[in-house]
C-alpha positions in Angstrom: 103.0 97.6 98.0 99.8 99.1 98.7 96.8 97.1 97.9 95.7 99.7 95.3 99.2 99.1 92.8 98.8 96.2 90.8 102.1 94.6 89.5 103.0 94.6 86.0 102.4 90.7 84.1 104.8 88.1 85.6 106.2 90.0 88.7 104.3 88.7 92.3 105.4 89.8 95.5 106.7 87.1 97.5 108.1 88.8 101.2 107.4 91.4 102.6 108.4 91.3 106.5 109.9 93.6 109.2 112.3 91.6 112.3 112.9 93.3 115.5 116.3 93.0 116.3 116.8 93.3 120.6 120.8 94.0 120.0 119.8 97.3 118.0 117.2 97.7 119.4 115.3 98.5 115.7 113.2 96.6 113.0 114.5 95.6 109.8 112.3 95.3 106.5 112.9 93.5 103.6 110.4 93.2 100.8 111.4 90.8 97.8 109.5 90.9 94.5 109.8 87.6 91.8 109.6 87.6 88.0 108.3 83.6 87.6 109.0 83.5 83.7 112.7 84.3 84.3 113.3 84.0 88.1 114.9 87.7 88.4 114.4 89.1 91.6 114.2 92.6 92.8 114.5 93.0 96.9 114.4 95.5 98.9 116.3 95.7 102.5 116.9 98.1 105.2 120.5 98.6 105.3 123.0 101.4 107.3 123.9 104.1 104.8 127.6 103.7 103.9 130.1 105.3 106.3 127.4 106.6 108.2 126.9 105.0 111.8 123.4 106.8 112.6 122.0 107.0 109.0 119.5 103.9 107.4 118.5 103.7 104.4 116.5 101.4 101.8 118.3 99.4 99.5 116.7 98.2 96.0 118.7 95.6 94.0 118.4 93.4 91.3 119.5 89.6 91.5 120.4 90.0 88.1 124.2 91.5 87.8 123.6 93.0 84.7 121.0 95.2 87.1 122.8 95.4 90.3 121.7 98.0 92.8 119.2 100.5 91.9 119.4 102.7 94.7 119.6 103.8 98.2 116.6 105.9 99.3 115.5 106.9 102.8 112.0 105.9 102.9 110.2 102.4 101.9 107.6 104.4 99.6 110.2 105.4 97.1 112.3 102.2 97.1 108.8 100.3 96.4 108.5 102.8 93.3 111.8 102.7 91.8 111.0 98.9 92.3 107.7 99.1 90.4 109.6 100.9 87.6 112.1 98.7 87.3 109.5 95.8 87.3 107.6 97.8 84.4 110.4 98.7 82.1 112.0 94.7 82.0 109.0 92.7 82.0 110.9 89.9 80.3 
């Protein structure tokens, strides 16, 4: 996130990383966020839109599966905010 968010109580970024991959020829970025009083995890990764072969896409989901996925957006700005409001409306 960018240096000037702060993260609600509890929640700490823990990975935030892009890969290049050779084969297709493209990075990949995950970013992974950790609540350390109950262990819940929201990640971000850079995933191929469903039956699409040209179209990427950033997937936010929580490893909680009462949460599941939160959404599929196209750039890493809005999946980093719909991650920040999710971190800021369960902050237990």
């Amino acid at each position: 996130m960018p240096e000037s968010v702060v993260l609600p109580d509890g929640w700490e970024q823990t990975l935030d990383r892009s890969n290049f991959d050779s084969f297709m020829d493209r990075e990949y970025t995950t970013v992974a966020f950790v609540h350390s009083p109950t262990g819940r995890k929201v990640i971000i990764n850079d995933v191929q839109e469903p039956n699409s072969f040209g179209g990427w896409g950033y997937l936010i989901h929580v490893t909680d599966p009462e949460y599941g996925e939160l959404g599929l957006v196209e750039d890493l700005q809005t999946a980093r905010e719909i991650a920040h409001e999710f971190m800021e409306e369960h902050p237990n």
